[in-house]
C-alpha positions in Angstrom: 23.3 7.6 -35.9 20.4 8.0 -38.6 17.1 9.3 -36.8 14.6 6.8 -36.1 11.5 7.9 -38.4 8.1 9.4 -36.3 6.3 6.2 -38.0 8.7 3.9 -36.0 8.7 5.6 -32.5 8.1 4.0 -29.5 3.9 5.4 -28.7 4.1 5.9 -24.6 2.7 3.5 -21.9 0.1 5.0 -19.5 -0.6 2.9 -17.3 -4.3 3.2 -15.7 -6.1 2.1 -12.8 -9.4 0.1 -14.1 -10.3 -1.5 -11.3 -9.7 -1.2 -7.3 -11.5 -3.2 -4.1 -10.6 -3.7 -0.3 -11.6 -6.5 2.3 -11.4 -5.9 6.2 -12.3 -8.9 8.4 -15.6 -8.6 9.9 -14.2 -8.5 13.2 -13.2 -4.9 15.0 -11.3 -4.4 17.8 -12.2 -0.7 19.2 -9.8 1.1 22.3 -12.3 0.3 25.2 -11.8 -3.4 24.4 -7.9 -3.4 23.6 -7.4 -1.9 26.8 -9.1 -4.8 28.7 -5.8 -6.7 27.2 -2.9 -4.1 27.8 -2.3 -1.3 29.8 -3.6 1.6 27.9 -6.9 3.5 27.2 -9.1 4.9 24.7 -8.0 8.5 25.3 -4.4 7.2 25.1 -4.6 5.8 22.2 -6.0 8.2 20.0 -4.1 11.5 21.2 -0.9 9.3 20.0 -2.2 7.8 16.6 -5.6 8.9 15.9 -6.6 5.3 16.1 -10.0 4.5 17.5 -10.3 1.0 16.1 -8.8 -2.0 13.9 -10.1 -5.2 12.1 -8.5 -8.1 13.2 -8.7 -11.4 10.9 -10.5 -14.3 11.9 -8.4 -17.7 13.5 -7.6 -19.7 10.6 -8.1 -16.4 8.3 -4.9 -16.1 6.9 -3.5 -13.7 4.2 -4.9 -15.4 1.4 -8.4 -15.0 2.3 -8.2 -11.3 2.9 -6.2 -11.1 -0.5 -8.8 -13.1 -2.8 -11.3 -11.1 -1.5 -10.0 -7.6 -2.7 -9.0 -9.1 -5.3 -12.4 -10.3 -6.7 -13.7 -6.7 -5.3 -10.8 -5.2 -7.5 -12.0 -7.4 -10.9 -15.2 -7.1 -10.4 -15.1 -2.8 -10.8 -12.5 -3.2 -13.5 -15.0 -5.6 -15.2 -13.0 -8.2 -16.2 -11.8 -12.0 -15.4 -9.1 -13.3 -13.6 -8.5 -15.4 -17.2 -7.7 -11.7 -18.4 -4.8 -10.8 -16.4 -0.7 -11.1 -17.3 0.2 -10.9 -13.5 -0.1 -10.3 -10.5 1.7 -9.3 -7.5 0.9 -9.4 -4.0 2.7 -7.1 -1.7 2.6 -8.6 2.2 4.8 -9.0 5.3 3.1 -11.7 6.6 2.5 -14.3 3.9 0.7 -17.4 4.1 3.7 -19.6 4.0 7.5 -19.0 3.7 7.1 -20.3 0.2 5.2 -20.2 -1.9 4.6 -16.9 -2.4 0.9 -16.0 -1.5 0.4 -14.7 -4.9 0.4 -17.8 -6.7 -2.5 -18.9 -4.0 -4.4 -16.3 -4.8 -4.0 -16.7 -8.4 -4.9 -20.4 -8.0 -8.1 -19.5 -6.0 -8.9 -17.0 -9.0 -8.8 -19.6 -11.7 -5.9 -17.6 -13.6 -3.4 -20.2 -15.4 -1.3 -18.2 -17.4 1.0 -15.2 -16.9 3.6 -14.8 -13.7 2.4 -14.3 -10.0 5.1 -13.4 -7.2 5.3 -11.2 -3.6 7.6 -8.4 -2.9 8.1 -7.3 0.7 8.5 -4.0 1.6 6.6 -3.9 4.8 4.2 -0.8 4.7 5.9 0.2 1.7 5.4 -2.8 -0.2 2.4 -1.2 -2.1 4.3 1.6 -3.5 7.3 -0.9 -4.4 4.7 -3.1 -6.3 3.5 -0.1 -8.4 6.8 0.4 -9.0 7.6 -2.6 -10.0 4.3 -2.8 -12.2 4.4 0.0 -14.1 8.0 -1.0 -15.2 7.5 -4.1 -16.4 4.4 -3.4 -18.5 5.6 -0.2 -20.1 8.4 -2.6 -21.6 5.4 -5.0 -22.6 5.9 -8.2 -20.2 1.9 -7.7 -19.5 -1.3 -5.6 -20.8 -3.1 -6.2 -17.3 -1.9 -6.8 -13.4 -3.8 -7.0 -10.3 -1.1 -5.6 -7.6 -2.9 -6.5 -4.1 -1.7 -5.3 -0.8 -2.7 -7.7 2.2 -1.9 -8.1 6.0 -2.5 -10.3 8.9 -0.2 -8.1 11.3 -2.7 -9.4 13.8 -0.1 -12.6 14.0 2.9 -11.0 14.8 2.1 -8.5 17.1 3.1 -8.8 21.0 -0.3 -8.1 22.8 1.2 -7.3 26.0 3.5 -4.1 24.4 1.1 -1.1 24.2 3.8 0.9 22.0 3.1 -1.4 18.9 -0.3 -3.7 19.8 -2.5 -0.4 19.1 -1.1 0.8 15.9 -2.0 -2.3 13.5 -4.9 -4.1 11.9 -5.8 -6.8 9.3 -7.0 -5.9 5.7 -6.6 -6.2 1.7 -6.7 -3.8 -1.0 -6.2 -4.3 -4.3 -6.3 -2.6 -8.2 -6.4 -3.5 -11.6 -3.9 -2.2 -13.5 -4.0 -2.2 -17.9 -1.7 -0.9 -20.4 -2.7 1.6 -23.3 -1.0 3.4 -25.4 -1.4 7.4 -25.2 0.6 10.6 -26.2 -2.1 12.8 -23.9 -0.3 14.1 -21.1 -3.1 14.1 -19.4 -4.2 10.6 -19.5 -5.3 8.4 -16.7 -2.7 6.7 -15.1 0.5 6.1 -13.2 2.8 9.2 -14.2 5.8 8.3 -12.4 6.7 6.3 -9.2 10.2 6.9 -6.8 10.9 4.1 -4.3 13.9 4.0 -1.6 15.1 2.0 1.3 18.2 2.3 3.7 19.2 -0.4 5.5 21.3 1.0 7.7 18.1 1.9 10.2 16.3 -1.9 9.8 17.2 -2.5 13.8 14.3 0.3 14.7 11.6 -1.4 12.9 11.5 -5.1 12.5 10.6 -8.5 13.6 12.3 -10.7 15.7 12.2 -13.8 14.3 12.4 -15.6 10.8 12.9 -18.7 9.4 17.2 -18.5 8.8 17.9 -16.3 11.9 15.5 -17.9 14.4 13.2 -20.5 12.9 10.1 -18.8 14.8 8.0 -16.3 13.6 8.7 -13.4 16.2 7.1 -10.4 16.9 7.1 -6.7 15.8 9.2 -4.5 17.4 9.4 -0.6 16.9 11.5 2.6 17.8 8.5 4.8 18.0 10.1 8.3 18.1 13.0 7.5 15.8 10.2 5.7 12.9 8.6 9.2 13.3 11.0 11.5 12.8 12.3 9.5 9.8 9.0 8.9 8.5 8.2 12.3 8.3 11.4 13.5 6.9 11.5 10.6 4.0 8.0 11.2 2.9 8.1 14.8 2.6 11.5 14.1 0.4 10.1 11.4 -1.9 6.8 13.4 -2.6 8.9 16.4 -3.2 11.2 14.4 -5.5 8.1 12.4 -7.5 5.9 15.3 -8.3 9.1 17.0 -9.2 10.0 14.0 -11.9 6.6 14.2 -13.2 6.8 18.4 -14.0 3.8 18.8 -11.0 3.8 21.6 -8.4 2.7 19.7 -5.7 0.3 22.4 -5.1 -1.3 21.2 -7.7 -2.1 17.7 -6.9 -5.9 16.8 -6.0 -5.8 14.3 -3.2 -3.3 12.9 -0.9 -3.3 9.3 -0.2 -0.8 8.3 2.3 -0.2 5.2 4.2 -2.1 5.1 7.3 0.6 4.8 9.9 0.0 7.0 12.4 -2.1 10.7 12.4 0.0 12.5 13.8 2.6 11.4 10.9 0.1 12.3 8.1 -0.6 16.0 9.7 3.3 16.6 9.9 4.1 15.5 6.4 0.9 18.0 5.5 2.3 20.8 7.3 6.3 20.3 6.3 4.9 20.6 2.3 2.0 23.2 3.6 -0.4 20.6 1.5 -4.5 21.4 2.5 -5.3 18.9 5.6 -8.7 18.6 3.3 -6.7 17.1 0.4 -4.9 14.4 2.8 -6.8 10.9 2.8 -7.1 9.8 6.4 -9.1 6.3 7.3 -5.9 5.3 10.3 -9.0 6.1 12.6 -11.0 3.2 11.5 -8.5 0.9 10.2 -5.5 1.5 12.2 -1.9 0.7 10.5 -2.7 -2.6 8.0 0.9 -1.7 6.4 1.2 -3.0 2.7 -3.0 -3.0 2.3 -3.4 0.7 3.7 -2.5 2.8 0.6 -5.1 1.1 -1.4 -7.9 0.5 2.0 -7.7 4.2 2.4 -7.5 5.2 -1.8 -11.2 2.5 -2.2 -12.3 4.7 0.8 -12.1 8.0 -0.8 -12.9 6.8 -4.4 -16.7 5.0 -2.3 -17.0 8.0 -0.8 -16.9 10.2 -4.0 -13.8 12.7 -2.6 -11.1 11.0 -5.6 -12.9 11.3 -9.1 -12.0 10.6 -12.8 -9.2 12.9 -14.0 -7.7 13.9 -10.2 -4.4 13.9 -9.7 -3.7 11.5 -7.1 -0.5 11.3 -5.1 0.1 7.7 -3.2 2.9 7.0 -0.5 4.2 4.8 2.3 7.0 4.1 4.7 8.0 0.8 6.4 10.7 -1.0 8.2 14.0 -1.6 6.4 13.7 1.6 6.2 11.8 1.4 3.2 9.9 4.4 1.0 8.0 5.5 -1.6 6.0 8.2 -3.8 3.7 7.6 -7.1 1.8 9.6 -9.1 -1.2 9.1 -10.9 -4.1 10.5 -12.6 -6.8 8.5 -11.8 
């Protein structure tokens, strides 16, 4: 086969962040008064999970409303329209409707009438999955900007008389502005590489119980604390391991950490199994709690506000959720 000339070879896709904004509900649920509703205490709760509060969405605040709000946050950095974007995808567990997907409200709401707009569900994965999914698509050119938003109303399917899962989750959005450019530098901003896994074979220790073809209710979560953990810790370590090793990275070398905000005690493990700096790990589960799908990007706006994630650090994101679902991406932000 005759060698295709330099001239005609494909340039590489980077894909960078331009943009990124978050939205928590203005209401906050701290330990003293969660424990006036369940049996548990302040102390209790944050030994377990770190937790010392959570936002909880407004009645009649559904997903939506959280999403469009990060959403215009997320625009508004990167600087552009919602006229200007190719797609968007919206990664949730607890969507406005069964169909349609919440994305296409959103993208309604934002005035965008061109381009594609869908969900994917990975629970507190989902984030991860949607880069994925992202990054694919527009280094084969279906799009040259995407909003990916994750948002959560876990507030609605929580059972607030079972102290094992009630204190772990909260309500938020998050959301960033992806664009296409291309660029040979190595060293360019943007999404190096991205490694997503599931296993279905463990779905009975996280999940709800209820859904439109098995039960036609909603349901509630349900959890296997001490089995998620384990697993959780295990996975991540593996899929960080395995996505800085795709990308040529000692995972010494990466900057910050950005983890999903499960749990504390989950984040320190994964820090000591890979003997990663406890400095370089992004925590915010103490004011946020677990808001599954929007944490990666909640606690990522956090550290970027804050000054801690600059221009040019190497940025590792990841997440674990029911199915079991997981997931690792770098970037250079």
């Amino acid at each position: 086969m005759a060698q295709m000339p330099v001239s005609m070879m494909p340039v590489p896709i980077r894909n960078k962040i331009i943009g990124i904004g978050s939205y928590l509900p203005e209401r906050i649920l701290g330990n003293e008064e969660l424990a006036k509703m369940v049996e548990t205490s302040d102390e209790w709760i944050k030994e377990r999970t770190g937790i010392s509060q959570r936002h909880i969405a407004a009645d009649g605040q559904k997903t939506s409303d959280l999403g469009y709000r990060a959403a215009l946050a997320a625009l508004d950095d990167a600087g552009i329209g919602a006229d200007e974007l190719d797609l968007i995808v919206l990664a949730t567990s607890t969507p406005d409707l069964t169909f349609p997907s919440t994305a296409t409200i959103i993208q309604e709401r934002l005035g965008m009438n061109r381009g594609a707009a869908f969900d994917v569900q990975a629970v507190c994965s989902g984030f991860l999955y949607g880069i994925n999914v992202i990054d694919a698509m527009m280094r084969v050119g279906n799009a040259k900007r995407a909003l990916l938003i994750g948002a959560e109303t876990f507030s609605r399917i929580l059972d607030w008389e079972d102290r094992s899962t009630c204190v772990l989750f909260g309500d938020g959005a998050g959301a960033i502005v992806l664009e296409a450019a291309e660029n040979t530098d190595e060293d360019a901003p943007g999404v190096m590489d991205s490694y997503i896994r599931s296993d279905g074979r463990y779905r009975d220790m996280l999940y709800v119980d209820g859904g439109p073809s098995a039960t036609q209710t909603v349901g509630h979560l349900r959890m296997q604390g001490n089995a998620v953990f384990k697993h959780a810790v295990t996975e991540i370590a593996n899929v960080m391991r395995d996505c800085a090793a795709r990308s040529g990275v000692d995972i010494q070398d990466i900057d910050w950490f950005v983890p999903h905000q499960a749990n504390q005690r989950i984040l320190n493990a994964v820090a000591k199994k890979l003997k990663i700096a406890p400095e370089s790990v992004i925590s915010t589960v103490a004011q946020h709690a677990n808001t599954s799908a929007a944490s990666v990007p909640l606690a990522m706006h956090a550290a970027i506000e804050d000054g801690r994630i600059k221009r040019g650090d190497l940025v590792m994101l990841e997440a674990f959720g029911g199915g079991f679902t997981w997931g690792a991406a770098l970037l250079r932000y």
